[in-house]
BAPAGU-390001 format. One record per residue: x, y negated, z of N, C-alpha, C in turn. Coordinates in nm, 3 decimals. Atoms other than C-alpha are relative to their C-alpha. Example, Ala and Ser with C-alpha at 12.3 -4.5 7.8 and 13.67 -1.06 7.14 Angstrom:
2
<<0.089 0.119 0.000> <1.230 0.450 0.780> <0.090 -0.120 0.000>>,
<<-0.082 0.119 -0.006> <1.367 0.106 0.714> <-0.077 -0.109 0.073>>,
! end
This chain:
261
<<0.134 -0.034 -0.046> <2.110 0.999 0.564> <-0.099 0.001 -0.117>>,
<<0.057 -0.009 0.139> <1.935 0.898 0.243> <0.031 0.165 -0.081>>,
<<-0.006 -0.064 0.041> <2.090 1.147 0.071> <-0.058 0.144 0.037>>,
<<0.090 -0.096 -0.043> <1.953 1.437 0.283> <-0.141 -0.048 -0.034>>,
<<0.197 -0.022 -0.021> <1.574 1.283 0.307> <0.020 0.032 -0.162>>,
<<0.027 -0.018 0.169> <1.631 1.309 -0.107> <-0.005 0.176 -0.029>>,
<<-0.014 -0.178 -0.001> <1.722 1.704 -0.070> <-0.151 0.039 0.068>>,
<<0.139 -0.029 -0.031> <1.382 1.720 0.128> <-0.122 0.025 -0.064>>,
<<0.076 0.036 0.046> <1.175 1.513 -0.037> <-0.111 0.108 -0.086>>,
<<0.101 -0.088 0.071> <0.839 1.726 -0.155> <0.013 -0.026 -0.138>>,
<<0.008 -0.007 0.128> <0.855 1.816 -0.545> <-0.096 -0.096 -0.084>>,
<<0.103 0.104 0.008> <0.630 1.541 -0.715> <-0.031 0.020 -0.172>>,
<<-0.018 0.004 0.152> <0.551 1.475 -1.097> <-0.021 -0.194 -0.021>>,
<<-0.019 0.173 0.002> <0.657 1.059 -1.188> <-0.070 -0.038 -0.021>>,
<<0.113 0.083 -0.029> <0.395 0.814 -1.131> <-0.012 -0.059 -0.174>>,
<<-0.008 0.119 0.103> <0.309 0.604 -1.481> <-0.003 -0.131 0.041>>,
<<-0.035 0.135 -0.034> <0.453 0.304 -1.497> <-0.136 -0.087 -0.073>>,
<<0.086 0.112 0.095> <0.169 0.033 -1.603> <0.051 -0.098 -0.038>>,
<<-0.033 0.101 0.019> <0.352 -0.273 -1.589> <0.136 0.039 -0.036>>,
<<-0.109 0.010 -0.022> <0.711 -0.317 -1.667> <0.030 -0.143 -0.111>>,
<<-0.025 0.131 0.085> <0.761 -0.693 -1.778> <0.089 -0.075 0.093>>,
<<-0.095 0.089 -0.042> <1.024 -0.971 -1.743> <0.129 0.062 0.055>>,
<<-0.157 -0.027 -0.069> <1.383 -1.019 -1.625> <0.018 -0.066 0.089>>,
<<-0.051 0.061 -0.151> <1.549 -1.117 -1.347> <-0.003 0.116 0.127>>,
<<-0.026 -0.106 -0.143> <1.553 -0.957 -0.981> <-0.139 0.091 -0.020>>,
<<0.115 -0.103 0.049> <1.332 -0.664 -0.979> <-0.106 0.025 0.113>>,
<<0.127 -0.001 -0.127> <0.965 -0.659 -0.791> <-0.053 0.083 -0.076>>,
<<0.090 -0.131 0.020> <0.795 -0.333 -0.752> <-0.109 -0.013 0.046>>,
<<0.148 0.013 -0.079> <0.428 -0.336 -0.667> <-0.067 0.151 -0.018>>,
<<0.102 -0.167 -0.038> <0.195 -0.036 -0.545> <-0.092 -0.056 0.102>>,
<<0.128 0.038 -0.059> <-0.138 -0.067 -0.533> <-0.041 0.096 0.113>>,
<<-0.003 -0.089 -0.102> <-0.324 0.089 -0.271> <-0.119 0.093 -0.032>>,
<<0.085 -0.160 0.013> <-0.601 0.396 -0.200> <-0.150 -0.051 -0.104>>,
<<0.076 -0.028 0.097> <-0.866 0.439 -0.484> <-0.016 -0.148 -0.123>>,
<<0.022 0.136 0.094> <-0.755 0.147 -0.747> <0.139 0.039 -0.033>>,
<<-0.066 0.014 0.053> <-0.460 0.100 -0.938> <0.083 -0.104 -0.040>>,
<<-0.142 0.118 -0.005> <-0.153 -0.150 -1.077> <-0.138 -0.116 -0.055>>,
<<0.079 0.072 0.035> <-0.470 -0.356 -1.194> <-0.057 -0.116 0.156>>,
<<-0.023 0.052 -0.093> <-0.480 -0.465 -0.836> <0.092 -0.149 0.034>>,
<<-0.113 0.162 0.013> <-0.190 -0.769 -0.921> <-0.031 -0.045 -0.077>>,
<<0.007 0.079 0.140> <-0.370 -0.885 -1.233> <0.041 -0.206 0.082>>,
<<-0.026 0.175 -0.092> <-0.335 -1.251 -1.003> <0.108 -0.017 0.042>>,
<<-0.117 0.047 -0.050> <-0.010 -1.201 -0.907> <0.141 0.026 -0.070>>,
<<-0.051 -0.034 0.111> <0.152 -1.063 -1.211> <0.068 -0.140 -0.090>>,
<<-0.048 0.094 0.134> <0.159 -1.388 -1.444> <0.095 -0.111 0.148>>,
<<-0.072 0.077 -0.124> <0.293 -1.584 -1.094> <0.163 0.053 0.028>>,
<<-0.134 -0.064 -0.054> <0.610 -1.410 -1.067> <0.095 0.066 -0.145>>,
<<-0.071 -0.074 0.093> <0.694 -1.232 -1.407> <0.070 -0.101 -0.081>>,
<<-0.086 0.062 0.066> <0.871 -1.566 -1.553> <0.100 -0.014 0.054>>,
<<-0.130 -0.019 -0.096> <1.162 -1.471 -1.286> <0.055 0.126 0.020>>,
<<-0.067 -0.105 -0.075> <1.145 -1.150 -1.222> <-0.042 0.150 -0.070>>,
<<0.039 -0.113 0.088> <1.131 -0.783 -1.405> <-0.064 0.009 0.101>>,
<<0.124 -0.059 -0.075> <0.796 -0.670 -1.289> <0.000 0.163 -0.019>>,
<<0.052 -0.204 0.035> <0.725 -0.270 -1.243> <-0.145 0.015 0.107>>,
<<0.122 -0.076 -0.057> <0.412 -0.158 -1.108> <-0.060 0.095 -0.022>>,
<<0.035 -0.133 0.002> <0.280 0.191 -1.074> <-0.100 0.004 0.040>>,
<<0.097 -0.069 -0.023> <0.006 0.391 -1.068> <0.014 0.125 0.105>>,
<<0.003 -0.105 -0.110> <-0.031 0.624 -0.724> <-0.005 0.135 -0.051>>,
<<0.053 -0.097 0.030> <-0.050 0.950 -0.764> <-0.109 0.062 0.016>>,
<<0.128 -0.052 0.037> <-0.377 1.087 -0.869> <-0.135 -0.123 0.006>>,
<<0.067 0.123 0.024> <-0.492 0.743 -0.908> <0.029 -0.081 -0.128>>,
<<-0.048 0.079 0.106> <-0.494 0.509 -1.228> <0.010 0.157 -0.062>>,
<<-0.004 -0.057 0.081> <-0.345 0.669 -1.492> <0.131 0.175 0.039>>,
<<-0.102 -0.112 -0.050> <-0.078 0.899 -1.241> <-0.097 0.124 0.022>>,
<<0.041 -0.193 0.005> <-0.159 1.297 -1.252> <0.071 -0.007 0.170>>,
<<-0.032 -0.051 -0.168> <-0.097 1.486 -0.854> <0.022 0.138 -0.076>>,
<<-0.022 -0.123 0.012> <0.062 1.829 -0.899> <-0.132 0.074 0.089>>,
<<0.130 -0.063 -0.106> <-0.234 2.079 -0.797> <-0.023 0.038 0.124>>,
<<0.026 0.001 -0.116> <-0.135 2.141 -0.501> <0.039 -0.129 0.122>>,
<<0.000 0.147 -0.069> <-0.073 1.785 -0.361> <-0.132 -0.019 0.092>>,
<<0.060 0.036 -0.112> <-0.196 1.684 -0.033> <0.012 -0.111 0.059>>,
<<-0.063 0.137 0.032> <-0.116 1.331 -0.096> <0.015 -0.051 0.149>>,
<<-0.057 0.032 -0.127> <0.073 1.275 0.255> <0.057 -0.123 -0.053>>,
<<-0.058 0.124 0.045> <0.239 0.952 0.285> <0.173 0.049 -0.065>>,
<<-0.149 -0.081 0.043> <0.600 1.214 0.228> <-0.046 0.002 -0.176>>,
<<-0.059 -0.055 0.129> <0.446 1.285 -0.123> <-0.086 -0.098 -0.060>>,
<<-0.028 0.088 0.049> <0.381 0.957 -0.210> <0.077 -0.043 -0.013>>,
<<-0.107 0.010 -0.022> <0.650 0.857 -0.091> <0.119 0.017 -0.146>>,
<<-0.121 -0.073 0.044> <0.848 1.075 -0.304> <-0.021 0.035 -0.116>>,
<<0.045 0.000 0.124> <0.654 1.025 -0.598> <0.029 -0.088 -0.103>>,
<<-0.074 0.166 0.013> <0.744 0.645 -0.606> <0.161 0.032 0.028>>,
<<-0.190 0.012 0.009> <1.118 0.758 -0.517> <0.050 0.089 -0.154>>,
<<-0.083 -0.065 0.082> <1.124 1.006 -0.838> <-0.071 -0.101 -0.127>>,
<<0.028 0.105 0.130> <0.964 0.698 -1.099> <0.153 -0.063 0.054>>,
<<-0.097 0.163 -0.008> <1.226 0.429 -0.933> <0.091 0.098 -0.077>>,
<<-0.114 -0.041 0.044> <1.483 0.716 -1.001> <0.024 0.015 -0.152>>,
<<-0.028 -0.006 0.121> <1.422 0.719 -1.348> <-0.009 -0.106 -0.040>>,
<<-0.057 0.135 0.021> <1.432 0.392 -1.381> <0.122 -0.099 -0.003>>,
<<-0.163 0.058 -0.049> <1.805 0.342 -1.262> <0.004 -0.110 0.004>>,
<<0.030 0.113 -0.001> <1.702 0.050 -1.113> <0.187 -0.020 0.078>>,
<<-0.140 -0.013 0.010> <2.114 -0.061 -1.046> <-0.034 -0.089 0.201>>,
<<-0.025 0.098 -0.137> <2.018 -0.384 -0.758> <-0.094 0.036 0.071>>,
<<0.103 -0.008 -0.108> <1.828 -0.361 -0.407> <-0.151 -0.118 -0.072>>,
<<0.050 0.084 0.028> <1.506 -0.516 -0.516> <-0.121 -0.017 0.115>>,
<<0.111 0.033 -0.073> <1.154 -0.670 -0.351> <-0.095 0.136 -0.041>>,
<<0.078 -0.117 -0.011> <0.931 -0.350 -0.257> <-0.177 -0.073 0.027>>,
<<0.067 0.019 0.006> <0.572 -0.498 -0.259> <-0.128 0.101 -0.021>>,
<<0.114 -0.138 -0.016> <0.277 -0.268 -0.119> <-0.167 -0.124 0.015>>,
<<0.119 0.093 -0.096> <-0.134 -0.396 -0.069> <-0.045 0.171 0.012>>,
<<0.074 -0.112 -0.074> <-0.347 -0.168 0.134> <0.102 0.097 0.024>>,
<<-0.112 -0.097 -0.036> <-0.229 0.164 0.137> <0.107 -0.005 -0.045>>,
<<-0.111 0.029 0.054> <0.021 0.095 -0.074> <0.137 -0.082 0.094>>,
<<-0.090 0.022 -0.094> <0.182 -0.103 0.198> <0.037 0.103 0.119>>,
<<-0.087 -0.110 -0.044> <0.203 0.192 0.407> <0.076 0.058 -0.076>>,
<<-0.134 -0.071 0.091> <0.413 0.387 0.127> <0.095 -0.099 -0.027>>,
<<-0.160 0.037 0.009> <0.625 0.108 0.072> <0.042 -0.016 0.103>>,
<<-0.062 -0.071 -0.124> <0.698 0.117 0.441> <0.052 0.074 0.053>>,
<<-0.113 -0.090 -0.063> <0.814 0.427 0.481> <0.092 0.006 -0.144>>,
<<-0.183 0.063 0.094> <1.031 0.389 0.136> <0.088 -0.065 0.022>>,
<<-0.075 0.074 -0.096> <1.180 0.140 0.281> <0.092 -0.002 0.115>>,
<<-0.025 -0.042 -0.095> <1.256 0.274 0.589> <0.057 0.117 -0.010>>,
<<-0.103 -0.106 0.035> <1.425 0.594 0.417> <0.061 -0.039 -0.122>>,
<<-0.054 0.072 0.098> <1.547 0.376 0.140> <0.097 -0.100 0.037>>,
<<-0.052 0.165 -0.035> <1.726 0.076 0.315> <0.043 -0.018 -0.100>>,
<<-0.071 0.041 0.098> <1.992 0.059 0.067> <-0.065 -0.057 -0.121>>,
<<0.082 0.050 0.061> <1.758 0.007 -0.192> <-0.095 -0.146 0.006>>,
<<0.120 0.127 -0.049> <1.530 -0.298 -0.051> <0.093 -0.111 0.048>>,
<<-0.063 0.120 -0.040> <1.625 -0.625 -0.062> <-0.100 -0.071 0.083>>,
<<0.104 0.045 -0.070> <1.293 -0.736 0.086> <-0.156 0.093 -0.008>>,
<<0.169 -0.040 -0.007> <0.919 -0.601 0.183> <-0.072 -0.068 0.035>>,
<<0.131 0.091 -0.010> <0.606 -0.776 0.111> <-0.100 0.103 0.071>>,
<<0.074 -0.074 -0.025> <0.322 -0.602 0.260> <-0.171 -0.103 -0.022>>,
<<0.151 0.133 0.011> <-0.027 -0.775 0.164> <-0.124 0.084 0.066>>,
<<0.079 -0.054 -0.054> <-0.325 -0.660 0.345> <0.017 0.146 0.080>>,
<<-0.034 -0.159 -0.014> <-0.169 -0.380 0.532> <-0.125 0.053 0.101>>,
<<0.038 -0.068 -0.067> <-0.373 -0.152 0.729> <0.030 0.068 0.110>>,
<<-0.095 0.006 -0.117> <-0.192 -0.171 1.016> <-0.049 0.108 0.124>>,
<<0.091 -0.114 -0.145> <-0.392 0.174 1.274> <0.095 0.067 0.091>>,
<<-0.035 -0.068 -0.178> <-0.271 0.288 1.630> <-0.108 0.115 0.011>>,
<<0.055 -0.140 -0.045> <-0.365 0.616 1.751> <-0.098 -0.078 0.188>>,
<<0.095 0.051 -0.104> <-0.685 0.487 2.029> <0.081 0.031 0.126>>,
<<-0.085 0.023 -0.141> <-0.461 0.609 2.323> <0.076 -0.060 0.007>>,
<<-0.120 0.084 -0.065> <-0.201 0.397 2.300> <-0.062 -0.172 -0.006>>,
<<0.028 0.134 -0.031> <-0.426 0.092 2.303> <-0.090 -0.022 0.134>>,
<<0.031 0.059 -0.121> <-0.453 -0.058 2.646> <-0.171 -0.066 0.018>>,
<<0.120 0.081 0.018> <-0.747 -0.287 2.564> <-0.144 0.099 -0.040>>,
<<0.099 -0.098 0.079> <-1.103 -0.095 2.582> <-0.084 -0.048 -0.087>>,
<<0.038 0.065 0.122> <-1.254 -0.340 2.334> <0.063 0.035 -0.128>>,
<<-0.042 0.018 0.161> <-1.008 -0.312 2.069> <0.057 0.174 0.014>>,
<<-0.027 -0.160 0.052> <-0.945 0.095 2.142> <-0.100 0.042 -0.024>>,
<<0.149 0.005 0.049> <-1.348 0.098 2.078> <0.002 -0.039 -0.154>>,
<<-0.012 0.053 0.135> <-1.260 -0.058 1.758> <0.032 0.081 -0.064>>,
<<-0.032 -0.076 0.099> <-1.020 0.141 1.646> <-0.064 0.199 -0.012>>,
<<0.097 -0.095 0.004> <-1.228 0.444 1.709> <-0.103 -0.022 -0.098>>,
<<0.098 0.015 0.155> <-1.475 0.310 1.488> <0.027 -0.003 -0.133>>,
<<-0.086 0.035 0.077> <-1.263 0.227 1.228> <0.018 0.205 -0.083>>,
<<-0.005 -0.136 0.012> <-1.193 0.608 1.237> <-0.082 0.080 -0.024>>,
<<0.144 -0.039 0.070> <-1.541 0.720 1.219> <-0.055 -0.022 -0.103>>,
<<0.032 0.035 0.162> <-1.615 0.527 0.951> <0.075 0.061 -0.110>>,
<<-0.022 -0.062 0.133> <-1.358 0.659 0.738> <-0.047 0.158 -0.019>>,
<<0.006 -0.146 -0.036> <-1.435 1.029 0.851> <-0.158 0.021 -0.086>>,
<<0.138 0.031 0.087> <-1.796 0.940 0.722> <0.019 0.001 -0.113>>,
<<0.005 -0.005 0.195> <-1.687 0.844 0.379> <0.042 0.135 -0.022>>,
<<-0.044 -0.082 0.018> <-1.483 1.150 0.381> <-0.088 0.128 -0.054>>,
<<0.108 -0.134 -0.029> <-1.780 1.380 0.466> <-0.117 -0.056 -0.109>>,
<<0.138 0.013 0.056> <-2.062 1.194 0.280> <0.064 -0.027 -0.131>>,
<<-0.031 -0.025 0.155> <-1.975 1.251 -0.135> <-0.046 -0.142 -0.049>>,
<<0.093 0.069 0.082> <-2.239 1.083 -0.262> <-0.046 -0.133 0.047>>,
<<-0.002 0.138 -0.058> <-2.272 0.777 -0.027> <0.123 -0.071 0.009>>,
<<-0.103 0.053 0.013> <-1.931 0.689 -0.064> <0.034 -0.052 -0.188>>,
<<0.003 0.055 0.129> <-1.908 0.708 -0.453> <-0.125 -0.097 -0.052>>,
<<0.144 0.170 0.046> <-2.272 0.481 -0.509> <0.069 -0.118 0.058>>,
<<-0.011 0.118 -0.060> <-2.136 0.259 -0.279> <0.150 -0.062 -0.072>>,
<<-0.093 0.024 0.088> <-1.785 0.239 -0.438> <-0.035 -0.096 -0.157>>,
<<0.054 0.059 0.130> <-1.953 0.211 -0.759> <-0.069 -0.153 0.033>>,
<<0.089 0.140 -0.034> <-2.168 -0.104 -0.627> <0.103 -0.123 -0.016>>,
<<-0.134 0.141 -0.021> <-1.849 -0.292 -0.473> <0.092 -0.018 -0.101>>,
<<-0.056 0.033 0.117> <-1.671 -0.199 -0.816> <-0.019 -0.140 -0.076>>,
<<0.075 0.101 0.131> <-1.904 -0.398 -1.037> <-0.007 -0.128 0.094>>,
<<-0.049 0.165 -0.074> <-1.894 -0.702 -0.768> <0.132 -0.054 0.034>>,
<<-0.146 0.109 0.011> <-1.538 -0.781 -0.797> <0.046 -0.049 -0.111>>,
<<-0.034 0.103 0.086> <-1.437 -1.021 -0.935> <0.177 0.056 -0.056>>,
<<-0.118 -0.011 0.124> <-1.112 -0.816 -1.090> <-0.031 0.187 -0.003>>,
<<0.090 -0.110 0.039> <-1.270 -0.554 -1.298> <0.105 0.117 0.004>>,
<<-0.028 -0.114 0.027> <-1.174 -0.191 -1.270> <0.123 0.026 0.145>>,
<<-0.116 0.013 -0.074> <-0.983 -0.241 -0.937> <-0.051 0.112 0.129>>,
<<0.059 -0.109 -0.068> <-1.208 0.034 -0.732> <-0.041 0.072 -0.076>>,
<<0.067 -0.130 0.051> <-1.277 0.372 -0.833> <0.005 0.119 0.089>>,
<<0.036 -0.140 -0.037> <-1.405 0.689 -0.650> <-0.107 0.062 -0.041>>,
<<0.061 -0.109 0.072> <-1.510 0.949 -0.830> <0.027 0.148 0.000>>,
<<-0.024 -0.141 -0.021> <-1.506 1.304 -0.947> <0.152 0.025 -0.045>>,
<<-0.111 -0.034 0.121> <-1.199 1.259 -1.135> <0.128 -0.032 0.134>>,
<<-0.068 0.028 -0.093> <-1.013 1.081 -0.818> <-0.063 0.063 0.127>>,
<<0.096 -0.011 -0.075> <-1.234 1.195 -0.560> <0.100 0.140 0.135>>,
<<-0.101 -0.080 -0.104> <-0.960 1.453 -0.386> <0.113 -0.060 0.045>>,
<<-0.085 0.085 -0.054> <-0.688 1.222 -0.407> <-0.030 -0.109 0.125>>,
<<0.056 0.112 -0.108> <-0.897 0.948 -0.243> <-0.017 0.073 0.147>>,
<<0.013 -0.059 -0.092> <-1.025 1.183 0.032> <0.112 0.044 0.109>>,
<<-0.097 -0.057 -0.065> <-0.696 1.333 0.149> <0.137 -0.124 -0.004>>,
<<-0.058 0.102 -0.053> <-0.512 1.018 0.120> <-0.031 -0.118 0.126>>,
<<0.066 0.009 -0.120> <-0.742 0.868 0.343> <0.029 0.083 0.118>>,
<<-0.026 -0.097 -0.123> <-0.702 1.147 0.590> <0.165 0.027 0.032>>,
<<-0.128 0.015 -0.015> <-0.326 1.181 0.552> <0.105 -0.122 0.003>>,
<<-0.135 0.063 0.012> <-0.156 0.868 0.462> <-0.063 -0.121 0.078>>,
<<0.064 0.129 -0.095> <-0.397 0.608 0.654> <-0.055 0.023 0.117>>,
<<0.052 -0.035 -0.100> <-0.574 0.779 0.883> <0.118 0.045 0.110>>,
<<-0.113 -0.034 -0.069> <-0.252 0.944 1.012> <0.118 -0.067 -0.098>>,
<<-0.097 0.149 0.042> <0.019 0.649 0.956> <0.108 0.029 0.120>>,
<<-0.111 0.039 -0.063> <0.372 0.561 1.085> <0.047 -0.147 -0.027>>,
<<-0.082 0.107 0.068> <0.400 0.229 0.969> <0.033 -0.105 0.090>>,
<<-0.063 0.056 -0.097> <0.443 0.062 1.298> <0.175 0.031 0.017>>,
<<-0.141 -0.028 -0.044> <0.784 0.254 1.353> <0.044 -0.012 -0.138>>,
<<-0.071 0.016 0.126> <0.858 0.254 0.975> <0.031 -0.103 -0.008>>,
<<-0.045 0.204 0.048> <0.819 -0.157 0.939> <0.130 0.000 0.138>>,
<<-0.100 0.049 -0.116> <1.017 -0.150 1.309> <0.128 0.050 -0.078>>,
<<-0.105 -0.098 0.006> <1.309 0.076 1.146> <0.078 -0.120 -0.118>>,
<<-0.020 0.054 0.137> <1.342 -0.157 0.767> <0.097 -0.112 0.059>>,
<<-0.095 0.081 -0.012> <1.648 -0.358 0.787> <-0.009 -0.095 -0.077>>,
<<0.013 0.099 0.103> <1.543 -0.625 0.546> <-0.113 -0.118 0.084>>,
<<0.112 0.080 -0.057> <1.361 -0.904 0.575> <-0.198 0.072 -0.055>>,
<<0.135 -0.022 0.025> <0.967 -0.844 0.589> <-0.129 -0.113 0.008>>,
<<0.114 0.161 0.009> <0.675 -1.070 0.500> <-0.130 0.067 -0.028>>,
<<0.117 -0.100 0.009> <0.321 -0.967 0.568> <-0.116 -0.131 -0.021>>,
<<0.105 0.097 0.018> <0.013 -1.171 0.391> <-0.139 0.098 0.016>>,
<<0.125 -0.076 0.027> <-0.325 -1.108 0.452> <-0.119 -0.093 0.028>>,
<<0.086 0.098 -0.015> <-0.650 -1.295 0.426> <-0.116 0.026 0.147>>,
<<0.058 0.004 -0.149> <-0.849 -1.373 0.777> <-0.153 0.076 0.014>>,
<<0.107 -0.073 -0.023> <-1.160 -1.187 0.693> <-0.022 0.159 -0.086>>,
<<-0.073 -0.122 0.077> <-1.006 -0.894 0.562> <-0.068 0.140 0.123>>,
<<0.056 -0.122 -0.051> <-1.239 -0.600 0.698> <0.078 0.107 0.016>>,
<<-0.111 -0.131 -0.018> <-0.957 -0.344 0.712> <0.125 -0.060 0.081>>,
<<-0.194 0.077 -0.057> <-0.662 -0.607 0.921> <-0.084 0.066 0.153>>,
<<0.006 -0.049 -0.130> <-0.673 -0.386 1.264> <0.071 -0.108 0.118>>,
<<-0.037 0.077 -0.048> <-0.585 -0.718 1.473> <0.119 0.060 0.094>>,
<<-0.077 -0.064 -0.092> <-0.430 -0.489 1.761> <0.144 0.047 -0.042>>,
<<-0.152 -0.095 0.089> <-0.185 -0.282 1.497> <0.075 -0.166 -0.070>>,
<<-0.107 0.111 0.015> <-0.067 -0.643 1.365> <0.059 -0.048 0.059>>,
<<-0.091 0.139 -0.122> <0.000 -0.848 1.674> <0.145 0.128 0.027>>,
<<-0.163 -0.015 -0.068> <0.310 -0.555 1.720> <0.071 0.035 -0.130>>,
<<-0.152 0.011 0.118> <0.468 -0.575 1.390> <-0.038 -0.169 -0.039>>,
<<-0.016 0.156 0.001> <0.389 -0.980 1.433> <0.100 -0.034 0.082>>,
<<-0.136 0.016 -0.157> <0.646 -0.961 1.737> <0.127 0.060 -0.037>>,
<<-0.185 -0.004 0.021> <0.946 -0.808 1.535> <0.022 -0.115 -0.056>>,
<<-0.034 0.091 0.074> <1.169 -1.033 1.444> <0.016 -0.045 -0.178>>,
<<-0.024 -0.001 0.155> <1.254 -0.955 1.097> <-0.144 -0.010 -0.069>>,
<<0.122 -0.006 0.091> <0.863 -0.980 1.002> <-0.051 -0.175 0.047>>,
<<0.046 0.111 0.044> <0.720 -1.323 0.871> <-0.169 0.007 -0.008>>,
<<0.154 -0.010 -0.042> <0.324 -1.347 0.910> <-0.063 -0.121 -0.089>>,
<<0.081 0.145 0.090> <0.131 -1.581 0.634> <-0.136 0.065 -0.030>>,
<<0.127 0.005 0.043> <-0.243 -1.599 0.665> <-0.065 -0.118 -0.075>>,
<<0.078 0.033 0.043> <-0.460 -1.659 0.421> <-0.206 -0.065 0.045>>,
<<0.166 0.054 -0.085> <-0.819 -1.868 0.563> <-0.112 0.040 -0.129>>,
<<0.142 -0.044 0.110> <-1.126 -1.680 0.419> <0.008 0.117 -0.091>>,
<<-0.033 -0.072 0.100> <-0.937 -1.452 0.242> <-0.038 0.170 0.057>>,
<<0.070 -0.129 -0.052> <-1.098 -1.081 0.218> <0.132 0.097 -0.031>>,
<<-0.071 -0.077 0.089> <-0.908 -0.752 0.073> <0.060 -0.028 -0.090>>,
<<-0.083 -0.016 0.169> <-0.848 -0.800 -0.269> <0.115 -0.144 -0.009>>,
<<-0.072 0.086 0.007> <-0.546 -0.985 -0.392> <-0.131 -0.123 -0.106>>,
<<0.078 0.080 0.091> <-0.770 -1.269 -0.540> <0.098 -0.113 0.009>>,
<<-0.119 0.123 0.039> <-0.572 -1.617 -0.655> <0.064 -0.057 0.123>>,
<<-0.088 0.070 -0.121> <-0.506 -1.790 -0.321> <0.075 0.103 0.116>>,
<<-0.074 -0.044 -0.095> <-0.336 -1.511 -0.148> <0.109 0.080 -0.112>>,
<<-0.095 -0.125 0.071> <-0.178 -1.347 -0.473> <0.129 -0.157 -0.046>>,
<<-0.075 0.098 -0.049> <0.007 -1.742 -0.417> <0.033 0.007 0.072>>,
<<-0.089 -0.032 -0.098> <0.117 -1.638 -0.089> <0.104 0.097 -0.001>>,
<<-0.048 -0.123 0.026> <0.210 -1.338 -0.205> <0.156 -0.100 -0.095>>,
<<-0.128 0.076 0.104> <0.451 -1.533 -0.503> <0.083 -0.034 0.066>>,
<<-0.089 0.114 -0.058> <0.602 -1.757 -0.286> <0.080 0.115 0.135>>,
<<-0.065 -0.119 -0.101> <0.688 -1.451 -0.014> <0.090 0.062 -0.050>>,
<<-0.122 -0.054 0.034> <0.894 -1.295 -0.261> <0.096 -0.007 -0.067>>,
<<-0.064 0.119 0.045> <1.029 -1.593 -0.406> <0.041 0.022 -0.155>>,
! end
């Protein structure tokens, strides 16, 4: 089966690697939508005295190029991250480690990868249901909003990049948001394709490995509804962080360590 989705797979050009440090079992990280491998600076020195580290840059994010006509679907991410690993001849199944969007793409890698994955971390995933299939009219009100809002950034240019720019310069791990002119199509159409329209409910259900999902409790993007049903498979492990927002900051990029041992 692998071998066909590989005959599929959309044409891509290989992600740049940023990180590639240490030995031992091999942990891949992918950051998520408009930021880069600068995203693990906290969880990088925690793990790389065990384990070869790789971390990539998305396509058309960081320092990765998007072929011009890329429509950055979660297929050609996907398959952007399957043609770096492949040149990497990585030999053993290793730990697949996604935050944000990034945990949707390593979800469905995963899930057309088995053989490959010895485990999936997922840190802050972005867990969205399509509003009809949620029962509850409180939390299908939610995720309707949720949806508007991004449709807003989408549409408004210039209120999305000031504001970007603002929350840049207030984090506390520099250079870890960017939307601009230079990213500013990638961001848009990844948004609309790989988050807005998601599979990662049936992808995490499909992953034959173990799965471990951290995320901190005031994390403005954790869709409560889309977690509680990948909190109910078995193969998924659930470690919250108290207080903890988005970004991997120190006390969850420690949950994170210890998740993928």
């Amino acid at each position: 089966m692998e071998f066909f989705e590989r005959l599929r797979r959309p044409a891509t050009t290989p992600l740049h690697v940023a990180i590639d440090e240490g030995s031992g079992p091999v942990v891949v990280l992918v950051h998520g939508i408009a930021s880069s491998a600068v995203t693990f600076e906290n969880l990088v020195p925690l793990i790389v005295d065990r384990h070869r580290v790789i971390a990539v840059d998305l396509m058309g994010f960081g320092e990765s190029v998007a072929p011009d006509d890329a429509t950055f679907t979660i297929e050609e991410h996907v398959s952007a991250l399957e043609d770096t690993l492949d040149t990497l001849r990585l030999r053993d199944p290793f730990v697949l480690v996604g935050h944000s969007m990034g945990s949707l793409i390593a979800s469905r890698y995963a899930a057309t990868n088995r053989r490959r994955i010895s485990k999936l971390v997922l840190v802050s995933p972005p867990i969205y249901v399509a509003p009809t299939a949620i029962g509850d009219p409180i939390e299908r009100a939610a995720m309707g909003l949720y949806l508007r809002a991004y449709e807003y950034l989408r549409l408004n240019k210039t209120f999305t990049m000031r504001n970007a720019a603002f929350l840049a310069r207030m984090s506390p791990i520099k250079n870890v948001l960017e939307v601009s002119e230079r990213n500013w199509t990638a961001f848009v159409q990844s948004l609309q394709q790989s988050i807005e329209s998601q599979t990662a409910v049936s992808d995490i259900a499909s992953v034959r490995v173990p799965v471990e999902v951290a995320y901190g409790t005031l994390d403005p993007f954790i869709f409560p509804a889309g977690l509680r049903i990948v909190e109910q498979m078995r193969h998924v492990t659930v470690h919250k962080v108290d207080a903890g927002d988005h970004l991997v900051r120190k006390r969850l990029a420690r949950v994170v360590a210890a998740a993928i041992g």
